[in-house]
TORDO-89498 format. One record per residue (C-alpha): x, y, z. Coordinates in steps of 0.001 Angstrom, whole numbers, plus 524288, in hexadecimal, padded with zeros to 5 digits. Example, Ala and Ser with C-alpha at 12.3 -4.5 7.8 and 13.67 -1.06 7.14 Angstrom:
8300C7EE6C81E78;835667FBDC81BE4;
//
This chain:
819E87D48A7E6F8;814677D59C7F51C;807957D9DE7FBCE;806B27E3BC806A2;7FF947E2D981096;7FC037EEED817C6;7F2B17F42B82259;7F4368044782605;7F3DC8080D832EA;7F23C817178387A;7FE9C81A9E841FA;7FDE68202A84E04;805AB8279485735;808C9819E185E5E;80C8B8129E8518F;81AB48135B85242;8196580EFD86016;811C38031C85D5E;8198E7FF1E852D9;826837FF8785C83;81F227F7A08679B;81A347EBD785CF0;8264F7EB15857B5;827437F26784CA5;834D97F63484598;836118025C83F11;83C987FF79830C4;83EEC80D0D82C4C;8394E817EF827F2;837FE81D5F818E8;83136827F081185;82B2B825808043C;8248B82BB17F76B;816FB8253D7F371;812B2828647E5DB;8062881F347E114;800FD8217A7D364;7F4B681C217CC41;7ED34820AB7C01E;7E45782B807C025;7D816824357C0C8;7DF2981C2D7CAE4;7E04780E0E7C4F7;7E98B809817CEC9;7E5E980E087DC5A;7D646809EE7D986;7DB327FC817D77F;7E2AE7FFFE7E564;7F0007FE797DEE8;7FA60807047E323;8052380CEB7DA21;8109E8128E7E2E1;81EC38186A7E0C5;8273881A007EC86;8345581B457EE02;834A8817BB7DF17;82E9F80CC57DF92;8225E806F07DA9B;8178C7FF637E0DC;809FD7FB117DD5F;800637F76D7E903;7F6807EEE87E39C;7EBE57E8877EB96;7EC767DB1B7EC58;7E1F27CF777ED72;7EAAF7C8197F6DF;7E1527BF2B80071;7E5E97BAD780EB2;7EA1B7AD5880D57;7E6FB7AADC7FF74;7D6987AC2C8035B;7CE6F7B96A805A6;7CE8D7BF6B81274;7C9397BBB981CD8;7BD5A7C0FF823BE;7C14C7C6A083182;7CD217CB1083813;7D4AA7C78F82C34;7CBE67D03A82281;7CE8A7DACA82D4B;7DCB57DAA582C00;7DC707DBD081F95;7D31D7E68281D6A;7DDD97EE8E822F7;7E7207EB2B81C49;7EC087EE0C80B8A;7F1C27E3C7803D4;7F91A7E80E7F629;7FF7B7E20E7EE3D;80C6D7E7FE7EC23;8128E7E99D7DE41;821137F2427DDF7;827487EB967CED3;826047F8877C6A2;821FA7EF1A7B9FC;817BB7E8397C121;8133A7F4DB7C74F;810A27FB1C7BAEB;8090F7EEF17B43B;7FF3F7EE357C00E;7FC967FBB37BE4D;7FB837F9547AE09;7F01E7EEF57B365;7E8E57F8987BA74;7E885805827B33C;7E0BF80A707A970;7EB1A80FEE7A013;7EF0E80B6279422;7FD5A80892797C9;80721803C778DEB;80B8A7F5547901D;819C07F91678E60;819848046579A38;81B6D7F9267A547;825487F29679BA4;82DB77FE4D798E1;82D57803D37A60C;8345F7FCD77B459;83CDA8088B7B93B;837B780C3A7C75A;83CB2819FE7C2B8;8350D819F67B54A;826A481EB87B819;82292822557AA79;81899814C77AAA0;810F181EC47B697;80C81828857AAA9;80A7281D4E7A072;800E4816D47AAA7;7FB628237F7AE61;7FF3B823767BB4A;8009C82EB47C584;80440830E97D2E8;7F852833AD7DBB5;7FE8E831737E8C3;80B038373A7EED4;80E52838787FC26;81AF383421803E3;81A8682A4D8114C;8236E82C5881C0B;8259081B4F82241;828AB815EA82D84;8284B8063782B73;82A6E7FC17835C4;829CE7ED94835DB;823737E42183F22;82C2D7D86E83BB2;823A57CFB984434;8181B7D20E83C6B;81FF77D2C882F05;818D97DF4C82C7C;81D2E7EF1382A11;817FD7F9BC82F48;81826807C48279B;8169A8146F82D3C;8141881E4A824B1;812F682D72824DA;80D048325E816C2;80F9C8419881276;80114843558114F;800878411882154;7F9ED833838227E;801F2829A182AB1;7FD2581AD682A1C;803F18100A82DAD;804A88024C82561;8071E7F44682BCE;80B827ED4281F47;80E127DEFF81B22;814E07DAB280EA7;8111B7CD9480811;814FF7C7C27F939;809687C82D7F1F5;802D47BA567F5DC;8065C7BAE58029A;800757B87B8100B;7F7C07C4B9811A0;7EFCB7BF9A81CB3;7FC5A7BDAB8243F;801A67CCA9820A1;7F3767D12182659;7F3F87CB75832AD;8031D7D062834A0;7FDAA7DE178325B;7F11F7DD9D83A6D;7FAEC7D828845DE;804417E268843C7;7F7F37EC0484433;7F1D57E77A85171;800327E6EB857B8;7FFF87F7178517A;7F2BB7F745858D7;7EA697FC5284C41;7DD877FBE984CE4;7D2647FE5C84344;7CC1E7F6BF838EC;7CC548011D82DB5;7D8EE8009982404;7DF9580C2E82551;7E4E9815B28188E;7EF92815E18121F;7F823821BA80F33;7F181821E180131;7E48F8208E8061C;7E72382D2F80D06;7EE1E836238016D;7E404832447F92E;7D9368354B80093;7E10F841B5803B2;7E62B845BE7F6E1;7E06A83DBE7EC62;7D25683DB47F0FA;7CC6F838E47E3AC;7D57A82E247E1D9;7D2BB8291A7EFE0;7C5378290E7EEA2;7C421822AB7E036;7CB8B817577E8DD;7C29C817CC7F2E0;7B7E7816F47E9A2;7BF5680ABE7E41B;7C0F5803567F33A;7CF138069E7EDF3;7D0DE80BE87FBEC;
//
């Protein structure tokens, strides 16, 4: 199980450039399905857990109490950093995907659905959960890596129109997040961002966009 580590950046016209002249190396490009689903009193996402299928596969973001360095963080630069920055905890075993969500919702589920039920292909355990989709929307990628920092850089183009870029760090789950945060914020002065304010996500967008209730019950919560 590992722990990403993530700050969002907004792209310019002179990103691509910048990335060449720092050193950069483009890794590919892809394009990609999202589909995230939650009840419809939204147990999961106002506990800020993410349920998402793409390409077939299953993930569950879940936000983690990870400190820096096994203490609270720092006042200062450090706190700064950070403040930018999302840490979740990253969960992709189907079994152990569908008994974290068991913890969290409301429904009476039966104690034999997460039993009976591992096939990737097999979503019947959605409906028994009462689970639906309530986002949708396809990315267009472009993903480099800055080997010298150990970090990745994703570019990405949603259908809805909102392009954001993500500096990202991936740690196990106990790891050294203080040293993934200060790899980031390096790799962010040497992009020359600026600002103090974390920037949205593509979901922060649609759903203030297209699911305006559902974005502001989270609000509401400090969700987002």
């Amino acid at each position: 199980m590992s722990v990403e580590v993530e700050r969002k950046f907004l792209c310019n016209a002179d990103t691509l450039k910048t990335l060449e002249e720092i050193g950069a190396v483009c890794v590919g490009q892809r394009q990609f399905q999202d589909q995230y689903f939650d009840t419809p009193v939204f147990d999961l996402t106002l506990n800020d857990m993410w349920l998402r299928k793409r390409k077939g596969c299953w993930e569950l973001k879940c936000p983690t109490t990870t400190t820096v360095n096994g203490t609270e963080e720092t006042s200062g630069e450090q706190s700064k950093a950070a403040a930018l920055c999302s840490r979740y905890k990253e969960i992709t075993n189907l079994p152990d995907i569908q008994l974290r969500v068991k913890e969290v919702i409301k429904e009476d589920v039966d104690s034999e659905t997460t039993e009976k039920i591992s096939s990737q292909e097999d979503e019947s355990w959605l409906g028994k959960m009462n689970l639906v989709c309530f986002a949708e929307f396809t990315t267009v990628r472009r993903s480099f890596t800055l080997e010298e920092e150990g970090v990745q850089i994703d570019l990405d183009q949603a259908d809805f129109g909102y392009h954001v870029g993500e500096i990202e760090v991936l740690i196990p789950e106990g790891g050294d997040v203080q040293s993934a945060l200060e790899k980031i914020e390096r790799t962010a002065q040497k992009l020359g961002l600026t600002g103090h304010q974390r920037v949205e996500g593509k979901m922060n967008i649609y759903l203030k966009r297209y699911r305006p209730e559902h974005y502001e019950k989270l609000l509401s919560a400090h969700v987002l």
